[in-house]
N, C-alpha and C positions, 0 to 999 in steps of 0.2 A: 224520324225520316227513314223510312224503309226503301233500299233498291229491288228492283227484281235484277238476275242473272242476266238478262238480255244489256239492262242499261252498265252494270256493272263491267260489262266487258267492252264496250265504246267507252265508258271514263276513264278506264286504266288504257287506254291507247290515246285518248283526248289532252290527259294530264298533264303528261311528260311534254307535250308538247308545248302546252301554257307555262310549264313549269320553266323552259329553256328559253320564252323569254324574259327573265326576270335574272336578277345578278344578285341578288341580297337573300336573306331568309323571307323566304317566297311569301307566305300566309299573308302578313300583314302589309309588305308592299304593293300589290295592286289597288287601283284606284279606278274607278270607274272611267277614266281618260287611256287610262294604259291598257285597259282590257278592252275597250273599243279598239283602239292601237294594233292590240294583238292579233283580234280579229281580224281588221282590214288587211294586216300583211301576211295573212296564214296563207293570201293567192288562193284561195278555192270556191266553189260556187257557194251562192245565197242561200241552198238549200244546206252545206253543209257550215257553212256561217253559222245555222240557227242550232243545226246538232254542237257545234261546239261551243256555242254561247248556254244552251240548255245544259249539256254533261257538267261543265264547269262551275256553272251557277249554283249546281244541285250540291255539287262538293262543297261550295260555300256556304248553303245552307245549313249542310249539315255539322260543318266547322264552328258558326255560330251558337247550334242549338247546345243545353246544359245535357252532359257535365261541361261538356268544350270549351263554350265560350273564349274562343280564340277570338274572335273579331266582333263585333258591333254590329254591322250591316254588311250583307250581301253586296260586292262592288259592280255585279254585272248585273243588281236586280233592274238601273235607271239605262244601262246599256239601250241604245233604241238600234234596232237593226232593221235594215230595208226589207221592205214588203217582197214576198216569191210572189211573183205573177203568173198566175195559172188559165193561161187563155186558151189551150188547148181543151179541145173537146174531145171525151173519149168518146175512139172507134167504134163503131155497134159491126155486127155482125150479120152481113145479109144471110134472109132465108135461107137459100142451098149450102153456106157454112155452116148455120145452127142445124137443119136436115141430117150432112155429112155426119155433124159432130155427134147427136142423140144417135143414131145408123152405127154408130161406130163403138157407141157407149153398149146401145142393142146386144151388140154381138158379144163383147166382153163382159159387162158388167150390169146387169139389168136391175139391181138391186140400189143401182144408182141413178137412173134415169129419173123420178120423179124429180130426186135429189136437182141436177141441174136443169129440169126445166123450170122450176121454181126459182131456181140463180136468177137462171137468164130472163125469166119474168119480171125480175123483183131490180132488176139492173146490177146484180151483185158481179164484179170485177172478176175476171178471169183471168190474171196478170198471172205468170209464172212464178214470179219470186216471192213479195209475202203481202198477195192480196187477199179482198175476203173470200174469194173461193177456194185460195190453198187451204186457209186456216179452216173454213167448214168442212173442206174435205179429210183433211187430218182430225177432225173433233167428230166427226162421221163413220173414220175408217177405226178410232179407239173404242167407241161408244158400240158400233156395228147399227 
């Protein structure tokens, strides 16, 4: 079981947290009742219920695997957590916005205009934080 740097740094902040509610030598006390438990009183939204049931999980997986062999089974593999409800539909962008934005691309960067008119054909997200047009944009701007 291999992490990448991304997931490694949400588990070492996820751990300590699962870790403080247990009172005993941690590994082999939780149970799949007590890690539901945990879950439900961490107070945080559904979305981050599943990041914390997924980090932890993965710890356990790997605590299992040989040489390890600390535990038997996974205790949060039977965890069942409530469905995210995603009834939002993403924004599209009228004409005169996509116009502006290509006009704008124009002036600066013309080396990238095919680049996103293809996005925005293809419905490819335009989120600022880490959608898929940051990430082509970044594998765009390494590659050139």
């Amino acid at each position: 079981l291999r992490l990448s740097g991304s997931n490694t740094g949400q588990m070492h902040a996820h751990l300590p947290l699962f870790r403080a509610h247990f009172t005993t030598p941690w590994f082999h006390e939780p149970t799949e009742e007590t890690c539901a438990l945990w879950i439900e009183s961490c107070n945080v939204s559904l979305k981050t219920q599943h990041n914390y049931h997924g980090d932890v999980s993965v710890f356990f997986a790997w605590g299992i695997e040989s040489p390890r062999k600390w535990r038997n089974e996974n205790p949060l593999e039977k965890v069942k957590l409530a469905r995210i409800k995603n009834d939002k539909v993403p924004e599209g962008l009228s004409a005169k916005e996509v116009e502006s934005f290509l006009r704008g691309l124009e002036n600066d960067n013309t080396a990238f205009v095919s680049f996103y008119v293809i996005c925005l054909l293809c419905g490819v997200r335009a989120d600022k934080r880490a959608s898929e047009m940051t990430r082509l944009t970044e594998a765009v701007r390494k590659v050139g």
